[in-house]
N, C-alpha and C positions, 0 to 999 in steps of 0.2 A: 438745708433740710437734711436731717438725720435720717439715712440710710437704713432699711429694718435689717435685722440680724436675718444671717440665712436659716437658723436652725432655732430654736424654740424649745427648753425644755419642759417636758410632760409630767402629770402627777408621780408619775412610776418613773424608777431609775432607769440610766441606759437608754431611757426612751424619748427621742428627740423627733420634732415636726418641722422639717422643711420646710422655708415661705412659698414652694412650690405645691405643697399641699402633703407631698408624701414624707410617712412617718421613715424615722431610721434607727439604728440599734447606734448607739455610741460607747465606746469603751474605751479604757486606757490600760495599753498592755507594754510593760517595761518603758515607762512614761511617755510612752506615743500613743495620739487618740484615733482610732481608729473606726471610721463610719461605714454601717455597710446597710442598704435602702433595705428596704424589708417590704418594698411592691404592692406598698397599698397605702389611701387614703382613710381608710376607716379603722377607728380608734378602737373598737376592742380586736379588730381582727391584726392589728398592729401586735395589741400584747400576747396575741394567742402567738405568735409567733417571736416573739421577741425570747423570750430561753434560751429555744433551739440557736437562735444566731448568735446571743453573747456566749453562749458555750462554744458554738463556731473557732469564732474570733477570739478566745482564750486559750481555746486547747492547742490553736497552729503559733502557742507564743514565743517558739522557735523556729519560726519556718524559715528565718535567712538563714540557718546554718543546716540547714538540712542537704543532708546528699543526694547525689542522682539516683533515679529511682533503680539505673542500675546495679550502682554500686550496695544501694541496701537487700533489691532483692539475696545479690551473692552472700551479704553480711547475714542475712538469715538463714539460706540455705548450709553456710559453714557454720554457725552457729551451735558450738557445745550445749545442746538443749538435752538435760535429762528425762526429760516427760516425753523422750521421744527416740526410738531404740537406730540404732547403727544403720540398720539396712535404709529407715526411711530418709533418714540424713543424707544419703547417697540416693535416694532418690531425687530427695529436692535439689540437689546438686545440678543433677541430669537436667533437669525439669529447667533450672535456671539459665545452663547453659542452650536450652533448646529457644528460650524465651528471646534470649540476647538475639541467638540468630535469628529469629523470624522479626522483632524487632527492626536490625540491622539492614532488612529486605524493601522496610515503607519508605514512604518519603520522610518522613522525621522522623528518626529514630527516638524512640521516649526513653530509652536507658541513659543518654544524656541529659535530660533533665531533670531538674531538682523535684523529690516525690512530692513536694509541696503544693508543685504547680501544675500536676497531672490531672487533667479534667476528665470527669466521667468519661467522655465522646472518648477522648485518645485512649482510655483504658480499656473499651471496649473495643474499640481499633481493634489494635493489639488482639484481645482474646479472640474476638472472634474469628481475625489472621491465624490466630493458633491453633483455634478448633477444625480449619481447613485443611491443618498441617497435620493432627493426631486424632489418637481414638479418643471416646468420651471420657473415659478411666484416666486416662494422661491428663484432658482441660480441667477435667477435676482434682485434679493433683495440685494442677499449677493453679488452682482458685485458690486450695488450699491454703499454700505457699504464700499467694499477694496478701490473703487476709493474715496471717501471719506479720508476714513484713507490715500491712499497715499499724496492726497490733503495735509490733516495737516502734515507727513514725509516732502514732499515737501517744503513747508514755514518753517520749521524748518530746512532744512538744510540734513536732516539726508539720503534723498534720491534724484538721481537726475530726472528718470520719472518715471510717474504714469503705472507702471505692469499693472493692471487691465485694461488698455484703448485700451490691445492688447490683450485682452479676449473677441469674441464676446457674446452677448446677443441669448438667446435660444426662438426661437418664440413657444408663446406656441402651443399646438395642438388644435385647432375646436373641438369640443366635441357635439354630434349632440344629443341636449338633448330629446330622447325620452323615457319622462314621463309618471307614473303609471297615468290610468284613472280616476277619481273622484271614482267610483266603488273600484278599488284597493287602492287607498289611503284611503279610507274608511274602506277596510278591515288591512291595516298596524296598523290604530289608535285603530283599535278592539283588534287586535293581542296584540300590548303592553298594553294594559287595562286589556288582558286576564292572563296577566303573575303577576295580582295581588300582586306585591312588594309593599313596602312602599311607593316607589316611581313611581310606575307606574303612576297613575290617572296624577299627578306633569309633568310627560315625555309626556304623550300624550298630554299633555294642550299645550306643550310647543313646539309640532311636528305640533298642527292645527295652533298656533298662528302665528308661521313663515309662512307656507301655504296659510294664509288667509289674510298675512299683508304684504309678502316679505322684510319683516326686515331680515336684515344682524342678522348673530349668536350675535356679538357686541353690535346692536342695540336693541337689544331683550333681553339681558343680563340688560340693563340698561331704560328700560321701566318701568314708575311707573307708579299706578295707579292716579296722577295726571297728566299723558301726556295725560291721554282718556279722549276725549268732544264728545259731541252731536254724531255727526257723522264723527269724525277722530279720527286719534291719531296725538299727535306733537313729531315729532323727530330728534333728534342731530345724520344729517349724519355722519357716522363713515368717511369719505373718507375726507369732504372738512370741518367738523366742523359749517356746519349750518345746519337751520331748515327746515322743510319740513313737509307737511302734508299727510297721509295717509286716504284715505277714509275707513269707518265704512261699509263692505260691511255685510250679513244677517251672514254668517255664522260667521262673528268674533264676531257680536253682540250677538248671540247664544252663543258663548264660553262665552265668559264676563259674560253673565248672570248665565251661570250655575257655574262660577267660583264664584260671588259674593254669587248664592247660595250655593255654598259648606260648605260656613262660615272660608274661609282663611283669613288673613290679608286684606285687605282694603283700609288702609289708604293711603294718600295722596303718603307718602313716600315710602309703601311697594312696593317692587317689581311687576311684573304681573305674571315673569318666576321664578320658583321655585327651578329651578336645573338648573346648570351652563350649561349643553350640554345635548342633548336627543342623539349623534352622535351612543352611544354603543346600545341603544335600538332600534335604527332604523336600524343598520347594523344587530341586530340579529332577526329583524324581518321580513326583507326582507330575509336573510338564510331560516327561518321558512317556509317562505310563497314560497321558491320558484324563486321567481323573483329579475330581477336586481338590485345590491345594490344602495341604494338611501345614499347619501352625504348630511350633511343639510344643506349644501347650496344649494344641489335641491330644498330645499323645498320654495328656494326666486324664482326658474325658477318656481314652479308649480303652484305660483301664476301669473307672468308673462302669466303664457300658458293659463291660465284660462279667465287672464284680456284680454287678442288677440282674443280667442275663442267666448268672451262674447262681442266685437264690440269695446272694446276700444281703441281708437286710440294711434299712437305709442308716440309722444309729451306726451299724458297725461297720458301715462306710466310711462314713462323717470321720470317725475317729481312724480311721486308715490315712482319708486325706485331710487329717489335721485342723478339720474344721470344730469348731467348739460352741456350735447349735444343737446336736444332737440329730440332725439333719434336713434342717428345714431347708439350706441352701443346696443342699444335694437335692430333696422335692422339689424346689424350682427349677434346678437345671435339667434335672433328670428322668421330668416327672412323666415328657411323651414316651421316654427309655421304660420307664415302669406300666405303662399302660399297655404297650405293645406286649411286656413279657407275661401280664397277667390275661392276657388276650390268650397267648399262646399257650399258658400253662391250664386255663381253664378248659381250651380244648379236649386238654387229656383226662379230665372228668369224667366219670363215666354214670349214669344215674344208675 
């Protein structure tokens, strides 16, 4: 007695019926046939589904030769990509290195396997191991990054979708920046002056400079004393790679000058900041003193809060701190800072 065939083909291509009842996608990809069930017995809900999976199954038609999912992340983040400026390159660098290690922590490590065969569950593994490790801003960074890497997987064959596009994005949290007064930020610059290291004088210069300029950590790093004129400084936004002016307001003028008298370096090319981060002098000063830890990217808000307090409009903020809204993300951040000073300024009204 002759045996029935196990698979049955259907009107529509591709689409085969199992003597067990269930339909299946059938393809042939580099003359191998490749069957994958498609979890149902009913025939048009067969074809509703039948695209999505032979696109599946064609697009991973290199998946033996596909690398570990570590080795591509690194291959993208080193990746000479013009559509995408220097500094962010050197993010994803970080970002990938940060990946590896948290990776390297589970019980299987998914950098060792092939991106081909990373299943949703372990991808998420992973991120969400990561998101325990960093701010929102960072896991959104490294989403970035994987949809990237799958992107290039993708074009090569090696994968059929992009995993990471079924990972949502983490909003970050509001952060309601209530800032040490001119008084206590006064005494923070005292505090680390008093702990007379080598490098203190160096740290404090470099906690008012931020303060006084709201330069990005980045931007401050690469400040020379040929970007300072008359009454600004010139600066290559870290974010979009252009120029922007910062005005010369008394107190940076002040620092400059007792910096120039110190008898530091000078010249055109020298630096302005002397040490790469003031970040550990500032955490352990605020310990000392008592009060809430300051981040030194507060210290771009506590010029921010300064410049709102002192009448300056939001537009001629924005373009202070290099933002290219006109100010809408200064209104968001800023916006309890502006209520409180139009509180205060109404006071002085008089009918």
């Amino acid at each position: 007695m002759q045996q029935k065939a196990q698979f049955t083909k259907s009107k529509v291509p591709c689409l085969f019926l199992h003597r067990g009842g269930t339909y299946y996608a059938s393809v042939k990809v580099s003359g191998k046939t490749i069957r994958r069930s498609l979890e149902t017995s009913d025939y048009n809900t067969a074809k509703n589904r039948l695209d999505g999976v032979v696109s599946e199954i064609r697009g991973a038609s290199n998946a033996s030769q596909a690398s570990t999912f570590g080795v591509a992340i690194h291959a993208e983040a080193d990746r000479e990509d013009p559509s995408i400026k220097a500094t962010t390159r050197h993010y994803y660098k970080q970002i990938a290195i940060a990946l590896h290690k948290v990776a390297a922590s589970m019980p299987v490590d998914t950098m060792g396997l092939s991106i081909a065969k990373i299943t949703m569950a372990e991808l998420r593994n992973l991120m969400d191991k990561f998101a325990a490790t960093t701010a929102p801003t960072r896991y959104n960074g490294a989403l970035a990054l994987l949809r990237r890497v799958y992107e290039r997987a993708i074009e090569a064959g090696f994968v059929a979708n992009n995993l990471p596009l079924g990972l949502k994005r983490i909003k970050p949290k509001k952060i309601k920046h209530d800032l040490p007064t001119a008084s206590v930020f006064a005494s923070i610059v005292a505090d680390i002056l008093a702990q007379k290291k080598s490098h203190s004088k160096a740290t404090a210069a470099a906690v008012e400079l931020m303060a006084y300029t709201g330069l990005r950590i980045s931007e401050a790093q690469s400040l020379q004393w040929r970007d300072i004129k008359d009454d600004h400084l010139v600066i290559k936004t870290a974010k979009n790679d252009d120029f922007r002016q910062v005005p010369l307001i008394p107190a940076t003028i002040a620092l400059l000058d007792r910096l120039r008298d110190s008898g530091i370096p000078t010249g055109a090319n020298d630096p302005v900041m002397l040490i790469k981060s003031p970040r550990i002098a500032l955490a352990g000063s605020c310990e000392r003193l008592g009060i809430d830890h300051l981040r030194v990217h507060d210290l771009r808000h506590i010029f921010a809060t300064r410049c709102i307090e002192s009448g300056v409009d939001l537009p001629t903020l924005a373009s202070w701190m290099g933002h290219k809204d006109g100010g809408v993300l200064c209104a968001q951040v800023y916006g309890h800072i502006c209520k409180k000073h139009s509180s205060k300024m109404a006071a002085k009204v008089s009918a």
